[in-house]
FIKEMAR-968816 format. One record per residue (C-alpha): residue in one letter; z, x negated, y negated. Coordinates in steps of 0.05 Angstrom, whole numbers. Layout:
N
<"A",<Z,X,Y>>
...
//
This chain:
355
<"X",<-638,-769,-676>>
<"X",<-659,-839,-697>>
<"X",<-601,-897,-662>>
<"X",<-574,-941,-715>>
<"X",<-564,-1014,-700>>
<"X",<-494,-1008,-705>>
<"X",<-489,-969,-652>>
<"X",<-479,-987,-579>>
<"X",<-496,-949,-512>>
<"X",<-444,-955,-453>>
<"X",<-441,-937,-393>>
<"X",<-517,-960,-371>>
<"X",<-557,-928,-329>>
<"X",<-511,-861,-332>>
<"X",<-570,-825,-349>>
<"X",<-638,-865,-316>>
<"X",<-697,-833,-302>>
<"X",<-720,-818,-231>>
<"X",<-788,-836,-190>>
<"X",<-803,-766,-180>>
<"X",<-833,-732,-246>>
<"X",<-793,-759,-294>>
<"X",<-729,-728,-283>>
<"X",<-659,-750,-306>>
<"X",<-601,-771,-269>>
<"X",<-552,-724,-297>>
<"X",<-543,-656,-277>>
<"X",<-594,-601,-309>>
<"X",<-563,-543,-355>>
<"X",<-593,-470,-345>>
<"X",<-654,-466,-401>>
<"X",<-611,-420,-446>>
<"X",<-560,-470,-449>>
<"X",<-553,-523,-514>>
<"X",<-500,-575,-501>>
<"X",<-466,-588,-563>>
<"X",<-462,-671,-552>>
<"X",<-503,-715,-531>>
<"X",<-499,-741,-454>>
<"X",<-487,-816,-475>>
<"X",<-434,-845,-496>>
<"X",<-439,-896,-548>>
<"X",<-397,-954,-585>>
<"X",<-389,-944,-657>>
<"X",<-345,-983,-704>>
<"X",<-285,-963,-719>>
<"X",<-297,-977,-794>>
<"X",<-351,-927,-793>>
<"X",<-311,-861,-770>>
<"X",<-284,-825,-829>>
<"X",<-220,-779,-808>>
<"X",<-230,-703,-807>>
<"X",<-163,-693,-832>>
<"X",<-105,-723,-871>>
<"X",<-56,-754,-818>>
<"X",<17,-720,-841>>
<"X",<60,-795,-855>>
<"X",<110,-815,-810>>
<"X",<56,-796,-742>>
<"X",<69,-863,-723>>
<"X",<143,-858,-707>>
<"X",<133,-794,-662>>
<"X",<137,-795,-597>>
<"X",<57,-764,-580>>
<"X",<37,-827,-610>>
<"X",<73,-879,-588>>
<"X",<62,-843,-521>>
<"X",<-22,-856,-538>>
<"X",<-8,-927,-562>>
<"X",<21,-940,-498>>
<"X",<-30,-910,-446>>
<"X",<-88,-933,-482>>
<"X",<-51,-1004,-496>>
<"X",<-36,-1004,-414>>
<"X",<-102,-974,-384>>
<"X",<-148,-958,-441>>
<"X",<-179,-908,-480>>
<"X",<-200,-855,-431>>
<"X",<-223,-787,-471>>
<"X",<-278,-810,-521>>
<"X",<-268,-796,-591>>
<"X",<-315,-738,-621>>
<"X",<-365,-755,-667>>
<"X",<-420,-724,-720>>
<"X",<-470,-761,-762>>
<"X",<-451,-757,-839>>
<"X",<-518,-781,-860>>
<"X",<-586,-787,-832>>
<"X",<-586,-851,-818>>
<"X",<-533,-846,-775>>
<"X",<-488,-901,-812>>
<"X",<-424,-856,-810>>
<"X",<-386,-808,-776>>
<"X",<-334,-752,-783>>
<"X",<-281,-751,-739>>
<"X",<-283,-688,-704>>
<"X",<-223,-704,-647>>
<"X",<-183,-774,-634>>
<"X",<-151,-780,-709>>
<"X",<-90,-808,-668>>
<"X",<-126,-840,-617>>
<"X",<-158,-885,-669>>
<"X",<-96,-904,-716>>
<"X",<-78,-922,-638>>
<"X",<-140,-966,-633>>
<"X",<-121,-992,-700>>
<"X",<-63,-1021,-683>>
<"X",<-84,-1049,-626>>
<"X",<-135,-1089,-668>>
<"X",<-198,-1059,-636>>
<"X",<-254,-1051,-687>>
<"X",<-306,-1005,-639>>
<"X",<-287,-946,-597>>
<"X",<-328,-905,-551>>
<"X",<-349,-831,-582>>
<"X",<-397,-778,-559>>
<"X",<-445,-749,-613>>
<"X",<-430,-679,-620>>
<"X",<-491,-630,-642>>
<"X",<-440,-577,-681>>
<"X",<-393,-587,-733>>
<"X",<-339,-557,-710>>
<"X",<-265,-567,-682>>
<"X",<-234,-500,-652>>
<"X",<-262,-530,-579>>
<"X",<-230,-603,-587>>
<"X",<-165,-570,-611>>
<"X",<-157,-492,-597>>
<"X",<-196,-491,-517>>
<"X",<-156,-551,-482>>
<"X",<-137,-550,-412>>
<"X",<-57,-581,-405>>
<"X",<-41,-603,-342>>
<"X",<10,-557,-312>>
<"X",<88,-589,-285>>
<"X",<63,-581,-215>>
<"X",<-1,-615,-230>>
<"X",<28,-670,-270>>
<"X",<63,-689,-207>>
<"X",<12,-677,-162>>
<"X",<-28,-745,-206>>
<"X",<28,-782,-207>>
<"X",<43,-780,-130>>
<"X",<-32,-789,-124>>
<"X",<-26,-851,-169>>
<"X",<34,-883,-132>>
<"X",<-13,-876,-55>>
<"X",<-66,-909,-82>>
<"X",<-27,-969,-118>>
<"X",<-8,-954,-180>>
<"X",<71,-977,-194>>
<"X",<126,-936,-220>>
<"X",<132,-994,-278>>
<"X",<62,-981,-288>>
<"X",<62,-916,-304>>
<"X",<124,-913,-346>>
<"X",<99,-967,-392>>
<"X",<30,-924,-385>>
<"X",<68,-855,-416>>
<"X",<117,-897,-451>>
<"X",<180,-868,-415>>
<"X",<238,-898,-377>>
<"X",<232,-909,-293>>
<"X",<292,-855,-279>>
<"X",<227,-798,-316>>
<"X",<174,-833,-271>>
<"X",<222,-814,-208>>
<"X",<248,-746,-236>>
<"X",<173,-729,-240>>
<"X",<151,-755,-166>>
<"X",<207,-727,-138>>
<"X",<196,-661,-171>>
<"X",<181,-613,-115>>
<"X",<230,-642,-64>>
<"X",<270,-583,-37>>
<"X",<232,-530,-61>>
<"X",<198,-482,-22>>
<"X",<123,-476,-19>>
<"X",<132,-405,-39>>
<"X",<164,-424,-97>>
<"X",<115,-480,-115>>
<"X",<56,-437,-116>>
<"X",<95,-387,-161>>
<"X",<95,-447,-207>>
<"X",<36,-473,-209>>
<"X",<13,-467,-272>>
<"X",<73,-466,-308>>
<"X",<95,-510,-358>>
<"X",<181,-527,-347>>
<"X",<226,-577,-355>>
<"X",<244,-614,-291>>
<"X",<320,-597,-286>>
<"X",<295,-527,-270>>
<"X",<282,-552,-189>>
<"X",<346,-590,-201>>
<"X",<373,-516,-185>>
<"X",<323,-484,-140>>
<"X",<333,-545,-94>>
<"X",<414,-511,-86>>
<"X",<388,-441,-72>>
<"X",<356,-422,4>>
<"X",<281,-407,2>>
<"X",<283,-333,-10>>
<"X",<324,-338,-67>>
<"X",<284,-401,-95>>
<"X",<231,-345,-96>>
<"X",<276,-288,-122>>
<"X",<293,-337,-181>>
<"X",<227,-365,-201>>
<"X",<200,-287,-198>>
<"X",<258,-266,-247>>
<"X",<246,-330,-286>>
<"X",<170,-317,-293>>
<"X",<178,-238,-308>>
<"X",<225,-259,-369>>
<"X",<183,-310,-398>>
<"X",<236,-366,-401>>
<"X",<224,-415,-343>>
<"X",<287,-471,-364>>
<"X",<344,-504,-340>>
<"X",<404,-459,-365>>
<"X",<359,-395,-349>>
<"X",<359,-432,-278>>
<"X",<431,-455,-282>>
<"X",<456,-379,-289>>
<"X",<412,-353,-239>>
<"X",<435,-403,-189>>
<"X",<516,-387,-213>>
<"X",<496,-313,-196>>
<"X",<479,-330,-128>>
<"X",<523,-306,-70>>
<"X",<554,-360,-33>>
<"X",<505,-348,34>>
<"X",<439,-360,-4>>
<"X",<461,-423,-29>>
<"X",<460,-488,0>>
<"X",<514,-531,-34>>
<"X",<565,-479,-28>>
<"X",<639,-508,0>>
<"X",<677,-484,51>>
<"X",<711,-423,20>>
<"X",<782,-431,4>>
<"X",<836,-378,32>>
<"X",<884,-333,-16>>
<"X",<834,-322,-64>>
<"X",<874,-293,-127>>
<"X",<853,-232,-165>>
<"X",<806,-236,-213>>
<"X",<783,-302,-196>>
<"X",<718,-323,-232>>
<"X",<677,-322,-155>>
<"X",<688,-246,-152>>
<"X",<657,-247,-230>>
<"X",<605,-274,-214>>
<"X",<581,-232,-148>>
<"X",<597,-168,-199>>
<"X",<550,-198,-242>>
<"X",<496,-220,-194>>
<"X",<494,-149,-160>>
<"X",<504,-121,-230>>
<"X",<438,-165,-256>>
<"X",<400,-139,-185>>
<"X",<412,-62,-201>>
<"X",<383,-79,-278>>
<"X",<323,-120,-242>>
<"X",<314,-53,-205>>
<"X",<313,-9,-266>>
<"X",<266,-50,-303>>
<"X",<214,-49,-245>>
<"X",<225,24,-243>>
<"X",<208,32,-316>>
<"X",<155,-19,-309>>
<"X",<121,25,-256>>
<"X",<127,96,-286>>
<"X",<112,66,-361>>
<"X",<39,79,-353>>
<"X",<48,152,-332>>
<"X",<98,173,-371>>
<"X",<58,132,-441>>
<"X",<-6,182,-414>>
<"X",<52,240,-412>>
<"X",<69,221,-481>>
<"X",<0,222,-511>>
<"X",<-21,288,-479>>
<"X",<43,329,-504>>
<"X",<28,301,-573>>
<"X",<-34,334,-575>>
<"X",<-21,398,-549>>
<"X",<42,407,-589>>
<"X",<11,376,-658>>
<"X",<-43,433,-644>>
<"X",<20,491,-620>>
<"X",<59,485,-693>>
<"X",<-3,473,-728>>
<"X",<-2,550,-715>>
<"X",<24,585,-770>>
<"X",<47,644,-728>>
<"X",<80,598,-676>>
<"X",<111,554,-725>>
<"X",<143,615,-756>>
<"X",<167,639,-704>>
<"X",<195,576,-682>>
<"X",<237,564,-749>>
<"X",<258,634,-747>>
<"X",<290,633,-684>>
<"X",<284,561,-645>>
<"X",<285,516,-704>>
<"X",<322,456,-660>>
<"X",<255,465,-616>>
<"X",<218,461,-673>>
<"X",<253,403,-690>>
<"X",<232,356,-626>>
<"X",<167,392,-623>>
<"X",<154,356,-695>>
<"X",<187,289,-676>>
<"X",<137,292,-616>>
<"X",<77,297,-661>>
<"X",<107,243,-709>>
<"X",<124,187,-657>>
<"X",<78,119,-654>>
<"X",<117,97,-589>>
<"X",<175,122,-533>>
<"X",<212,74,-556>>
<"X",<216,110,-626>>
<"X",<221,177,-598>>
<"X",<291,152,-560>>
<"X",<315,108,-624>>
<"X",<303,176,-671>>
<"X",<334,217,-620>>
<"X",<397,169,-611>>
<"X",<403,174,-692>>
<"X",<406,244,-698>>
<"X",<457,278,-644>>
<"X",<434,341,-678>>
<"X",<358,345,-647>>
<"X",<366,364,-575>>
<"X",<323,364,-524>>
<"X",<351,407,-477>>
<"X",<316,469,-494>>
<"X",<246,432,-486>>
<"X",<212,441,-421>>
<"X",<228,404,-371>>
<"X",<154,390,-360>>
<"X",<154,338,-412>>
<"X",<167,278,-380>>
<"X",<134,245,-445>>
<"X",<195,242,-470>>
<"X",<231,212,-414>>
<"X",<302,164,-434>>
<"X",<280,119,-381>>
<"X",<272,40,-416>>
<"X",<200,21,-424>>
<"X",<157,-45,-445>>
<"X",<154,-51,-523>>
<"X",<82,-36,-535>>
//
């Protein structure tokens, strides 16, 4: 690849040669391995990048990019922009990653920006395989930032947000159990959700992150109902309880439903652990009975005198899932099981994972 005048290498002596044989000063990849850029990074004008992709109108006014105008505007441009030659003279580029980041450097009035030459045309990597800093780790950076000198106003003007984020943020994990941290770890969640956790004890932080976690919905009113179902003793803002308190009073509601929500987190474990033998249950009484009535002396004999046998032996054969099987059987009150052998615990009423 021939370098074109226009083009300018940074970061000198990133990748000098050493005394002994020749050898570079960047780390060797395993002989089967092609990088797909090239090791230095280079200036190019901005003039010469062509954009990969139409930007939709009104980007500017989001809130992404005013966020990027603001940390590059503040500390710079960090992540180089992705790059491929257009022409063999290496005049212009396509814009394989960074359309933001340079209508960013555009209205900064910059006219270069640092790129690295990729080797492949292709985006799924810059835009499909990216690595997002978790909750836990974004404040793990920004308390790393603050000990070694960085200022809360720096850093707000940096992700263009006001100082009360900034402290929400470093103040994240305060109250919170470790146990319940590393449960958390790489989860993405809003910060009200340890706004919560901090009024729970420790074994019920964990309890509530688990339940959290299992359903898939780590937020702050998920949090806020779990920490309303908590009995008064695992809490740790709870008031002195008031005498005389009358019947029905919204307290005793909420213990109901807490143990109530404990006896379905039970059952759903329960199901959760026997799904896998009772799916293998499923699968093996649908073959032996799709083989039984395929009989023709069998199958008269069951519609002659067992035809409500019959009946589930057929909806057996027929099912895709248990969860159809107990839908069918719910529909029509008139196909019993009861004559069926008790054997068949494919056919179990116990809940199970959709599959």
């Amino acid at each position: 690849m021939n370098e074109p005048m226009s083009i300018q290498e940074i970061f000198p002596g990133a990748a000098t040669e050493l005394p002994e044989e020749d050898a570079f000063g960047f780390p060797k990849a395993p002989l089967n391995l092609t990088l797909g850029f090239d090791l230095e990074t280079h200036q190019i004008p901005i003039e010469h990048l062509t954009p990969s992709k139409k930007v939709p109108d009104g980007v500017m006014t989001t809130r992404k990019f005013k966020q990027i105008l603001s940390s590059i505007k503040e500390i710079g441009l960090i992540e180089p922009l992705s790059v491929i030659p257009t022409d063999e003279q290496n005049e212009t580029f396509l814009l394989l990653d960074g359309n933001l980041r340079v209508l960013a450097l555009k209205e900064l009035g910059e006219d270069q920006a640092p790129c690295l030459i990729a080797k492949d045309f292709e985006t799924y990597t810059y835009n499909h395989r990216v690595n997002r800093l978790s909750t836990v780790q974004e404040h793990y950076m920004l308390r790393r930032a603050i000990d070694k000198g960085v200022s809360k106003e720096r850093l707000a003007r940096a992700f263009n947000v006001n100082l009360s984020t900034i402290n929400t943020r470093v103040n994240l994990l305060h109250g919170v159990c470790p146990q319940a941290v590393e449960l958390l770890q790489d989860q993405q969640f809003n910060p009200e959700v340890t706004r919560f956790l901090r009024k729970m004890k420790a074994a019920r932080q964990v309890e509530a992150v688990e339940l959290m976690i299992a359903a898939d919905k780590i937020t702050g009113p998920h949090a806020e109902a779990l920490l309303k179902a908590t009995p008064p003793e695992q809490r740790t803002d709870t008031a002195p309880s008031k005498p005389d308190i009358p019947q029905g009073d919204p307290l005793e509601k909420i213990v109901k439903l807490e143990k109530e929500m404990s006896q379905v987190q039970t059952k759903y474990k329960d199901a959760e652990a026997n799904y896998g033998s009772d799916l293998l249950n499923l699968v093996v009484a649908r073959g032996y009975l799709s083989k039984l009535i395929s009989t023709p002396t069998v199958k008269d004999y069951l519609t002659q005198n067992h035809p409500d046998i019959l009946d589930t032996f057929e909806l057996v054969v027929n099912t895709v899932s248990m969860d159809e099987a107990v839908s069918v059987e719910d529909q029509d009150p008139s196909t019993g099981s009861g004559d069926v052998d008790a054997d068949n615990d494919g056919l179990s009423d116990e809940p199970s994972d959709d599959q």
